[in-house]
C-alpha positions in Angstrom: 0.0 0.0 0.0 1.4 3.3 -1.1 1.9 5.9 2.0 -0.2 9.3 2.6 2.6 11.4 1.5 3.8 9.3 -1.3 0.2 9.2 -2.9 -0.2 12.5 -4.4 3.2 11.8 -6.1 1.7 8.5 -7.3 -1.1 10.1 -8.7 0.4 12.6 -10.7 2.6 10.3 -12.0 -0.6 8.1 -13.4 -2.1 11.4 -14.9 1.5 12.5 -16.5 1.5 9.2 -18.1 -1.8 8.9 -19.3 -2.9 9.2 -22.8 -6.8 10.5 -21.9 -8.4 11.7 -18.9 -9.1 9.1 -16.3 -11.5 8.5 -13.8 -11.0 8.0 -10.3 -11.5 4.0 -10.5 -8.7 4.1 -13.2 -6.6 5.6 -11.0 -7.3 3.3 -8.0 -5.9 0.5 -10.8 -2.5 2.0 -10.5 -2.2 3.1 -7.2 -4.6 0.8 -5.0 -8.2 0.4 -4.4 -8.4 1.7 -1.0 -6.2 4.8 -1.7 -8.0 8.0 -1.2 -7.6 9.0 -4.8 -10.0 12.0 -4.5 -8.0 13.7 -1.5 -4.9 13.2 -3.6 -6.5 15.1 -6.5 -8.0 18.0 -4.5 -4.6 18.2 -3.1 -2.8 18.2 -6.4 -5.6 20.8 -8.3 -4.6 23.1 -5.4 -0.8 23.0 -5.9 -1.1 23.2 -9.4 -3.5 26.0 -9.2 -2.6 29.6 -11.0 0.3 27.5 -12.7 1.3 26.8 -16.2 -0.5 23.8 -16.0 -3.1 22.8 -13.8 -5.1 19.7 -13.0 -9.1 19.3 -14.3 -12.1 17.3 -13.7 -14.2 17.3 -16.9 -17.1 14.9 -16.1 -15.9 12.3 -14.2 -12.4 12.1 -15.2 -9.5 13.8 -14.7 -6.2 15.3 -16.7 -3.8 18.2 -17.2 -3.8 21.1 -18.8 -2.6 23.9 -20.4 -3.6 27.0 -18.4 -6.4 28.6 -20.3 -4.2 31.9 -20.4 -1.5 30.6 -21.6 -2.8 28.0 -24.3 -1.9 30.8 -27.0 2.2 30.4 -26.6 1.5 26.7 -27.5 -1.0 27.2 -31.0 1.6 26.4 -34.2 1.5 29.6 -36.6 -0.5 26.8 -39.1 -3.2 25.4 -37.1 -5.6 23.1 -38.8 -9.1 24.1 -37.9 -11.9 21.6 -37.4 -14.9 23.6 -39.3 -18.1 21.7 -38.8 -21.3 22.8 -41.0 -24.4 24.7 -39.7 -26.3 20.9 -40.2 -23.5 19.5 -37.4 -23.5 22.5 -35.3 -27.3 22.3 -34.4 -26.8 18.9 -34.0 -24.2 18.7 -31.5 -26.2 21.9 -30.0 -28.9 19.3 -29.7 -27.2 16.4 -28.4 -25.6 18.2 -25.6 -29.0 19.9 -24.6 -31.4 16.9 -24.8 -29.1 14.0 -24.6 -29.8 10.7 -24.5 -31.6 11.8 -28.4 -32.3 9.8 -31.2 -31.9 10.4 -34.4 -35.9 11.2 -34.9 -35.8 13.7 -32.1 -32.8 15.9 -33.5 -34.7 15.5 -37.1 -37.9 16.7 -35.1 -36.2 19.7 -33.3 -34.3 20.4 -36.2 -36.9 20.4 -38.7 -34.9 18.7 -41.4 -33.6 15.2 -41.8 -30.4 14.7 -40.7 -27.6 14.1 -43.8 -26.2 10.6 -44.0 -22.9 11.7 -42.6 -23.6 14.5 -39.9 -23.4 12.3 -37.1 -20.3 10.4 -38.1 -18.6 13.6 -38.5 -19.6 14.5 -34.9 -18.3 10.9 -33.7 -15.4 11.5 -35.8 -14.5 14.6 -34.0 -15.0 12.4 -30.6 -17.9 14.8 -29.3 -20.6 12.6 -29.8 -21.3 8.8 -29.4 -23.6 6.4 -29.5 -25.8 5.7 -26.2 -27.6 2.3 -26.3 -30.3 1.9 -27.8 -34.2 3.8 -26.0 -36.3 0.6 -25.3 -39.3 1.4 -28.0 -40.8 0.2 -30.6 -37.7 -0.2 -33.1 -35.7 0.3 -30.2 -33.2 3.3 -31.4 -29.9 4.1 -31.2 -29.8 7.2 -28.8 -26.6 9.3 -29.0 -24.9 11.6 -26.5 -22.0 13.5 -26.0 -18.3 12.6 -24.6 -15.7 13.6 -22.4 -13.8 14.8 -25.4 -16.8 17.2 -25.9 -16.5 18.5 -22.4 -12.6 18.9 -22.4 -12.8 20.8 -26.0 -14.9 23.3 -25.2 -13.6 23.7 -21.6 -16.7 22.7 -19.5 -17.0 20.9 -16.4 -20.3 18.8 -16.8 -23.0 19.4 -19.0 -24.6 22.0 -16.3 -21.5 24.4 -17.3 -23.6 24.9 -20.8 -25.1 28.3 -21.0 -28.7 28.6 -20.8 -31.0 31.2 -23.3 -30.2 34.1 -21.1 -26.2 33.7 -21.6 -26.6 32.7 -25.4 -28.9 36.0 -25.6 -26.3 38.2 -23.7 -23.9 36.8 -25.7 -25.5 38.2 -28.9 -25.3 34.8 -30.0 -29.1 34.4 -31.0 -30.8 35.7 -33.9 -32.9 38.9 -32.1 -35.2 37.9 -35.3 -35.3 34.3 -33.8 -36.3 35.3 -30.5 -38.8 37.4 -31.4 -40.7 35.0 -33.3 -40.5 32.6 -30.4 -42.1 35.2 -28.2 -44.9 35.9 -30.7 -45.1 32.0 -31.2 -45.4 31.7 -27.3 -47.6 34.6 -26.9 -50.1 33.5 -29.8 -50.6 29.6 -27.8 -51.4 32.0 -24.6 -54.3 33.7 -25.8 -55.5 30.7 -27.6 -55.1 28.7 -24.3 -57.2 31.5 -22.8 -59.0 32.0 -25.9 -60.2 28.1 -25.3 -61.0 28.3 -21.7 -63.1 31.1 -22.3 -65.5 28.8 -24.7 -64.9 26.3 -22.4 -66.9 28.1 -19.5 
């Protein structure tokens, strides 16, 4: 059994060495099940924290980083940018928001069939997978998003993703968009109220 003191060592070592974020039961692998792996990582986030690189949970796994600050001494003057289209974009928009979804659902939100290769250029990328299959008639395949996902665009779990009122504050929604939502959502009220009114 590895000693108190030697076990944050230990643990860094295991994340140094790792190719991909691991969880805490991956870690146990290396340094013993009944280490307390989660005391050594607090422990290490704090010493690495305000550093050049510092230590991350992402979901239930953990790995090093960059510092966010600092990630643009490291970019190569010809970086190869992953461009997804609009058709992918909403898709992994809808993934992350409603996940577990099937392919019928995004198709429904979306309003459009999905193109043959969308999705495989989402799993591709390693921000989306498959999730078993939704026990229904035709039982599904259900796809949701990964750790990758959550390490590339910097977010802790999926409750890091903004909500309406960031994306709006962001300027990142079409004012046109939202105001045809409103007058969508306004025009169901009065015929709600419209209804009860006949109704009594």
């Amino acid at each position: 059994m590895i000693e108190p003191d030697d076990l944050s060592r230990a643990v860094e070592a295991v994340l140094f060495a790792a190719d991909e974020p691991l969880t805490i039961e991956a870690i146990r692998a290396h340094v013993g099940d009944d280490a307390d792996v989660r005391a050594a990582l607090t422990t290490l986030a704090e010493h690495y924290a305000g550093r050049g690189i510092e230590l991350v949970q992402r979901g239930d796994r953990w790995h090093f980083q960059t510092a966010g600050d600092l990630a643009h001494l490291l970019r190569r003057d010809r970086e190869e940018a992953r461009k997804l289209s609009r058709a992918a974009i909403e898709t992994l928009a809808i993934i992350a928001y409603h996940e577990p979804v099937t392919r019928a659902e995004i198709e429904a939100i979306r309003g459009v069939q999905i193109s043959k290769g969308t999705l495989d250029v989402l799993m591709e990328a390693g921000w989306a997978r498959p999730a078993g299959r939704r026990e229904t008639p035709g039982r599904p395949l259900q796809f949701a998003t990964t750790a990758e996902f959550l390490t590339h665009f910097g977010l802790a779990s999926r409750r890091d993703l903004p909500g309406i009122d960031d994306l709006r504050a962001a300027g990142l929604l079409d004012p046109i968009n939202l105001a045809m939502a409103e007058l969508s959502i306004g025009e169901e009220a009065d015929e709600e109220m419209a209804n009860a009114s006949e109704e009594d």
